[in-house]
C-alpha positions as CSV (number, residue, x, y, z in Angstrom):
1,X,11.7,-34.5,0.3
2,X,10.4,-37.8,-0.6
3,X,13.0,-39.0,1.6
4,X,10.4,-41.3,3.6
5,X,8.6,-44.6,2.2
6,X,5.0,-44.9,2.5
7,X,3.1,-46.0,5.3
8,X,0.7,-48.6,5.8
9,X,-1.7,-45.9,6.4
10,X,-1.0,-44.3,3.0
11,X,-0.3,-41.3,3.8
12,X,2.6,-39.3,2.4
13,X,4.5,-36.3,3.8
14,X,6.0,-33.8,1.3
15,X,8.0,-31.6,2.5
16,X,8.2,-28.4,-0.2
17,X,10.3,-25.0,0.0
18,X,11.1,-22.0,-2.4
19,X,13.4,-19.9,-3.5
20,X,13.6,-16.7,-5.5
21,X,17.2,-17.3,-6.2
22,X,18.4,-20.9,-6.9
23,X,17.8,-24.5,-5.7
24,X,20.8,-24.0,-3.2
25,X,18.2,-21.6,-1.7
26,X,15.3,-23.9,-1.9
27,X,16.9,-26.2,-0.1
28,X,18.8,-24.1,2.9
29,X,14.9,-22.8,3.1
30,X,13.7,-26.4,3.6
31,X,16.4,-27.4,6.3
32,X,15.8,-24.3,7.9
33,X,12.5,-25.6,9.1
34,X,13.4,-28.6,11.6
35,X,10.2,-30.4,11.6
36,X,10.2,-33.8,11.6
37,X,6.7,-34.8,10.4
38,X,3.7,-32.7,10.0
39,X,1.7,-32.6,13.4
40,X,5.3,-31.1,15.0
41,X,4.6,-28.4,11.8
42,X,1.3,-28.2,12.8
43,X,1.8,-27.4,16.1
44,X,4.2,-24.9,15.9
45,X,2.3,-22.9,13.2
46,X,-0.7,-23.0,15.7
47,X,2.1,-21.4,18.4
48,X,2.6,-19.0,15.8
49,X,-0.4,-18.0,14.6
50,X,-1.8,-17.6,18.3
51,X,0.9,-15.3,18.9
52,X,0.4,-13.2,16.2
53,X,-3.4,-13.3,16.7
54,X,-3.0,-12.8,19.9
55,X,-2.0,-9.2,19.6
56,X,-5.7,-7.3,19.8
57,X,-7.4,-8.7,22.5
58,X,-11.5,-8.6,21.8
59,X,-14.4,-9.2,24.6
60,X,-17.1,-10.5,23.6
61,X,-19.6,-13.8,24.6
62,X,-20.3,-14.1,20.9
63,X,-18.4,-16.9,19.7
64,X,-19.4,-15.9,16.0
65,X,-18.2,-12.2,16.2
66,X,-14.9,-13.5,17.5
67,X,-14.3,-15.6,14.6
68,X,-15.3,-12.8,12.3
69,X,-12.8,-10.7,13.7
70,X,-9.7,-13.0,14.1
71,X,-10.4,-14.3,10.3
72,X,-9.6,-10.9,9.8
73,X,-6.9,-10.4,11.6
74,X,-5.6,-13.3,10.3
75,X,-6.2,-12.0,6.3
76,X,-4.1,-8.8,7.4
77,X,-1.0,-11.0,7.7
78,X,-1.4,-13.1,4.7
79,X,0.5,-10.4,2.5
80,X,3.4,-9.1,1.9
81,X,5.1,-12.4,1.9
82,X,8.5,-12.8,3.1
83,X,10.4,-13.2,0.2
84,X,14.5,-13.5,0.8
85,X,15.7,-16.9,1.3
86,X,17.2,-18.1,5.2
87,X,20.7,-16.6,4.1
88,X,19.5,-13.4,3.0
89,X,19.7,-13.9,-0.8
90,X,17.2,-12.6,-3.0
91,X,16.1,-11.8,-6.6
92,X,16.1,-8.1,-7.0
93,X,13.9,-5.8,-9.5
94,X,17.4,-5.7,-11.4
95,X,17.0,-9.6,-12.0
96,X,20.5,-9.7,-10.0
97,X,21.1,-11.8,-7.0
98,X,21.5,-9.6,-3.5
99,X,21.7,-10.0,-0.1
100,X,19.9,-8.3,2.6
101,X,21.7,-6.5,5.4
102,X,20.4,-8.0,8.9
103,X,16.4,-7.9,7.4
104,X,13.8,-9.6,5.5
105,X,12.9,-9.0,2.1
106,X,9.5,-9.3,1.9
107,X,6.4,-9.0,-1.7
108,X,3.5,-8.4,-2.7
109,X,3.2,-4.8,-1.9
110,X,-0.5,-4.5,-3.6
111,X,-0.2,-1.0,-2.1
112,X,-3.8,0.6,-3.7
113,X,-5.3,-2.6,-1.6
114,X,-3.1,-1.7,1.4
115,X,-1.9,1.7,2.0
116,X,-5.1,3.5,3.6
117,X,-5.7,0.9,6.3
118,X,-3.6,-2.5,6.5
119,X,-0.5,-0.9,6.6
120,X,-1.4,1.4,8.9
121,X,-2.1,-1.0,11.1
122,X,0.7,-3.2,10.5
123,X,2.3,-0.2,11.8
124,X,1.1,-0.4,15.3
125,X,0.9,-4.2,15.9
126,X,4.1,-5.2,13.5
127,X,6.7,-2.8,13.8
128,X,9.4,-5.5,13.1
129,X,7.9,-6.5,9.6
130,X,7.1,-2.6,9.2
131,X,10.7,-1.6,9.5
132,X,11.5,-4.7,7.1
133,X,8.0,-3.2,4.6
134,X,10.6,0.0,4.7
135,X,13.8,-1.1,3.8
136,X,12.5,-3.6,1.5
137,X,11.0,-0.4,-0.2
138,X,13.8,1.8,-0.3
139,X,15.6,-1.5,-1.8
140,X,13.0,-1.3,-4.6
141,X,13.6,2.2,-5.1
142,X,17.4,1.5,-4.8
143,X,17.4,-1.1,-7.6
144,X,14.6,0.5,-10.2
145,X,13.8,4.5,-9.5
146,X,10.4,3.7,-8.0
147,X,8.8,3.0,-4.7
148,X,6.3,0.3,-5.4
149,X,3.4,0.4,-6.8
150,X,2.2,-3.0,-6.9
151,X,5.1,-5.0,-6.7
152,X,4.9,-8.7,-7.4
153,X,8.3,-11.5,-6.8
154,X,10.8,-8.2,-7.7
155,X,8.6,-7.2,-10.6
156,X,6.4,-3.7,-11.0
157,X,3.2,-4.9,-12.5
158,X,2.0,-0.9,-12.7
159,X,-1.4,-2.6,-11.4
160,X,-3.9,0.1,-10.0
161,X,-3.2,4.0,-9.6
162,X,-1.6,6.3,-7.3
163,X,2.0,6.1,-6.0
164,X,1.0,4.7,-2.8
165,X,4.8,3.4,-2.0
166,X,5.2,7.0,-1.1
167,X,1.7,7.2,1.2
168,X,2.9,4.0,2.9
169,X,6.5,5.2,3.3
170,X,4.6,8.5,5.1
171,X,2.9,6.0,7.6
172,X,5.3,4.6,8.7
173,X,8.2,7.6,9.1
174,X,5.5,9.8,11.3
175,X,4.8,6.7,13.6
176,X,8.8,6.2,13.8
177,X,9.6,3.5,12.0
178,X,12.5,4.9,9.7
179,X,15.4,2.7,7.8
180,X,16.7,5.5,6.4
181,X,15.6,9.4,6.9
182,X,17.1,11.0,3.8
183,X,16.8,8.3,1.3
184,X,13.4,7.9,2.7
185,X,12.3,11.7,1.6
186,X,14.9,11.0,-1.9
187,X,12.7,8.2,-2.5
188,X,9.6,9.9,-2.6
189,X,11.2,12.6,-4.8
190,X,12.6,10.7,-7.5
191,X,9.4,8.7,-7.5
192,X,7.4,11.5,-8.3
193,X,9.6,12.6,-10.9
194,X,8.6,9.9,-13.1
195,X,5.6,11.5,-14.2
196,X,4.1,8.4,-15.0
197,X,0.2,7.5,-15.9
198,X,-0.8,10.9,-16.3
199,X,1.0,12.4,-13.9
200,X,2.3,15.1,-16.2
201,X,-0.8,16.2,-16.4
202,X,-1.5,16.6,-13.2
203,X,1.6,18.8,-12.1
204,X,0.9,21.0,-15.5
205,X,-3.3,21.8,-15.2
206,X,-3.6,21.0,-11.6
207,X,-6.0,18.2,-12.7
208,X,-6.1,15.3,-15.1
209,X,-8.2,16.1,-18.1
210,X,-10.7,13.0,-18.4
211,X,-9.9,13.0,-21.9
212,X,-6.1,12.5,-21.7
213,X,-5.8,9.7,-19.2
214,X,-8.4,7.1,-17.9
215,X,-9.6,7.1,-14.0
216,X,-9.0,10.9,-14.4
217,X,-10.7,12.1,-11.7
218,X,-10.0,8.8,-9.0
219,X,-5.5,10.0,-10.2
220,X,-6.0,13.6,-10.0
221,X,-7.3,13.4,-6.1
222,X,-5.0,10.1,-4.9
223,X,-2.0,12.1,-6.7
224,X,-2.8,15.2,-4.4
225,X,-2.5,13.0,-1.5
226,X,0.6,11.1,-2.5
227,X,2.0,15.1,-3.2
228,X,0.8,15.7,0.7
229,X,2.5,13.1,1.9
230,X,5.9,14.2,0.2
231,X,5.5,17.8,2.0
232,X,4.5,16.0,5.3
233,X,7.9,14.8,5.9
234,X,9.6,17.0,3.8
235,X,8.1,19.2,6.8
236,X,9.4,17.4,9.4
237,X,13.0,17.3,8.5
238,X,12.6,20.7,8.0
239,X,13.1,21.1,4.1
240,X,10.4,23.9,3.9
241,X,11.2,24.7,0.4
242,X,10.1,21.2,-0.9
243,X,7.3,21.4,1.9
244,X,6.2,24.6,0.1
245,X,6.1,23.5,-3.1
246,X,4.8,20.2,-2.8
247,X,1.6,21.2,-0.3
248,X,0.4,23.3,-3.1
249,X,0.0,20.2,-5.6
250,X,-1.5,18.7,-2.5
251,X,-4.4,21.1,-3.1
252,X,-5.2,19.9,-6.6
253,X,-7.9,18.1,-5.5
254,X,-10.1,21.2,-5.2
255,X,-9.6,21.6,-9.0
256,X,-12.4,18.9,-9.4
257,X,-14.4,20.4,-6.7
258,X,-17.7,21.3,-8.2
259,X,-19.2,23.9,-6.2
260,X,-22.7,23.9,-7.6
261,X,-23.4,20.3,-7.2
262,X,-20.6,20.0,-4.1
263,X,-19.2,16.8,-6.3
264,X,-15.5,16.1,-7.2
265,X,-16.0,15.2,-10.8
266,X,-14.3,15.0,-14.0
267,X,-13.1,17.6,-16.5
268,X,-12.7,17.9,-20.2
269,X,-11.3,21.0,-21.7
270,X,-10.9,23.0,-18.8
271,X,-14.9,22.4,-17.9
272,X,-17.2,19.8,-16.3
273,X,-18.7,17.3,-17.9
274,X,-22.3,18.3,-18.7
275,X,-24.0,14.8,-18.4
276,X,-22.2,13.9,-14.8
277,X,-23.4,11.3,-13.1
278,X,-22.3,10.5,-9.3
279,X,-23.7,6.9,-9.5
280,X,-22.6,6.1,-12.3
281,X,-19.3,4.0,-12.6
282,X,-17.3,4.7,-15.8
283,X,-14.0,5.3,-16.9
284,X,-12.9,8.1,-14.5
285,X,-13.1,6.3,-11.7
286,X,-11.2,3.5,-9.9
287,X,-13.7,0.8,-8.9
288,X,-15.9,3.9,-7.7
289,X,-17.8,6.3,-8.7
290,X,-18.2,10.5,-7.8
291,X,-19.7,9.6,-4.6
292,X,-17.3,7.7,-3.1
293,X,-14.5,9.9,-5.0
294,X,-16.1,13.6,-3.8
295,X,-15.0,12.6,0.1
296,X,-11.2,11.8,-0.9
297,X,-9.4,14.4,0.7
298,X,-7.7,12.6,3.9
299,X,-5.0,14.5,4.4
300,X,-7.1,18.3,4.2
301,X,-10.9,17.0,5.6
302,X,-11.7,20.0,7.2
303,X,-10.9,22.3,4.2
304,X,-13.2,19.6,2.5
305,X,-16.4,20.2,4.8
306,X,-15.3,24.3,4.4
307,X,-15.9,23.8,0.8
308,X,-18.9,21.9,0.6
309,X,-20.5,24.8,3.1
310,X,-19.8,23.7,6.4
311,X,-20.8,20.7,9.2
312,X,-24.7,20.7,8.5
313,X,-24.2,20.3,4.6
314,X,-21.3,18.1,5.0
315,X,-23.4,16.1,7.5
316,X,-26.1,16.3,4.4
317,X,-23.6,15.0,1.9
318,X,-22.5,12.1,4.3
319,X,-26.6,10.9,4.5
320,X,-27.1,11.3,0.9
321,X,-24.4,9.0,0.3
């Protein structure tokens, strides 16, 4: 909006808006916002900001730990990004115009990132956005056959591993925040049915063979949790013949499990590797290696330390590390 001459001052004020859709949308976006210059902008952001900020209360006398932490807080609501224009319009994954029913479409689901910790927090301090996170998911699903995986502006980039749309969409049904209870468990199911990225492999040999797919071992155990996650609320709207079946691929993890070194580490032919190296960072891993990899079992962490001998060795493990 260059609407305004410049000042003596020279300074200009640009006034700039978006739209997934059209320029129609661009502009109802930019008259949305009633601001007449940029301190009232300014201002009101601040409002905003302290608001949402405001949520966690910390107590401290150190000025520097209290930045620390609200710079945090602050990063955990950069992303996903609203996305749907003032009247509801948006750009689907179909690359056709729709129109949200009385939510926000929101992007930038960069859910290998997101799904272990931010969005479970989201959860408890953003249940508004986290109903929105839900639909917006099931929309995804709705208009390609796939929870997201690392969605991007209405486009699956297939970035990262694991079909963490499902382990986000878990979250957030157990803590009650639920747009729609059967597509929700439908979702998950048809997702898993793509049998995508070695996948295949995984629900035929328990495991991922490290020479058949790269990050072998880091998609065999994050697959057995996205499986657990499928039986956890298959459990809880009481289809226990879906529950049965998928709690059993959620145990694949312990295909890996090498009990004489206590590592989860990669296969080839049916056997471990000879030459394994738990520090070493290579091609069957996901920015990790087998010691960060060996403790990934979140949803079955006591069966974990069972396997690895107990509390004292497990204890042993966790100092090694």
């Amino acid at each position: 909006d260059f609407g305004s001459s410049i000042k003596d001052n020279n300074i200009i004020e640009v006034k700039v808006a978006i739209s997934s859709v059209d320029e129609n949308g661009a502009m109802k976006n930019l008259k949305a916002e009633k601001f007449n210059n940029f301190h009232d902008a300014k201002v009101n952001v601040e409002q905003l900001w302290n608001k949402e900020l405001g949520k966690i209360e910390i107590t401290t006398n150190d000025n520097d730990k209290k930045t620390i932490f609200y710079t945090a807080l602050y990063h955990c609501m950069i992303a996903p990004n609203l996305y749907s224009d003032v009247d509801g319009r948006y750009r689907g994954m179909d690359d056709k115009i729709h129109t949200t029913n009385n939510y926000n479409r929101y992007t930038v689901f960069s859910l290998w990132d997101t799904y272990r910790t931010l969005h479970p927090l989201l959860a408890l301090i953003d249940r508004e956005r986290s109903l929105d996170f839900a639909k917006t998911s099931l929309d995804i699903y709705s208009q390609s056959g796939f929870l997201p995986m690392w969605e991007l502006a209405s486009f699956e980039t297939y970035c990262m591993i694991g079909m963490h749309g499902i382990s986000m969409m878990a979250d957030l049904y157990t803590k009650g925040i639920i747009a729609d209870k059967d597509l929700t468990l439908t979702s998950m199911l048809g997702s898993a049915d793509k049998k995508l990225f070695g996948f295949d492999y995984f629900l035929n040999n328990g495991f991922i063979s490290s020479d058949k797919e790269h990050e072998s071992v880091s998609k065999t155990v994050e697959y057995a949790y996205n499986m657990y996650c499928i039986a956890k609320i298959a459990k809880l709207q009481n289809r226990y013949d879906i529950y049965s079946s998928y709690i059993k691929k959620a145990q694949y993890y312990k295909n890996l499990f090498n009990p004489s070194n206590t590592f989860i580490q990669p296969k080839e032919n049916g056997r471990f590797i000879l030459d394994f190296n738990p520090t070493q960072i290579d091609q069957n891993y996901t920015e990790g290696n087998g010691w960060h990899y060996t403790f990934y079992a979140p949803s079955d962490i006591n069966t974990l330390i069972d396997i690895m001998g107990g509390d004292v060795e497990f204890c042993k493990k966790l100092d090694s590390c």
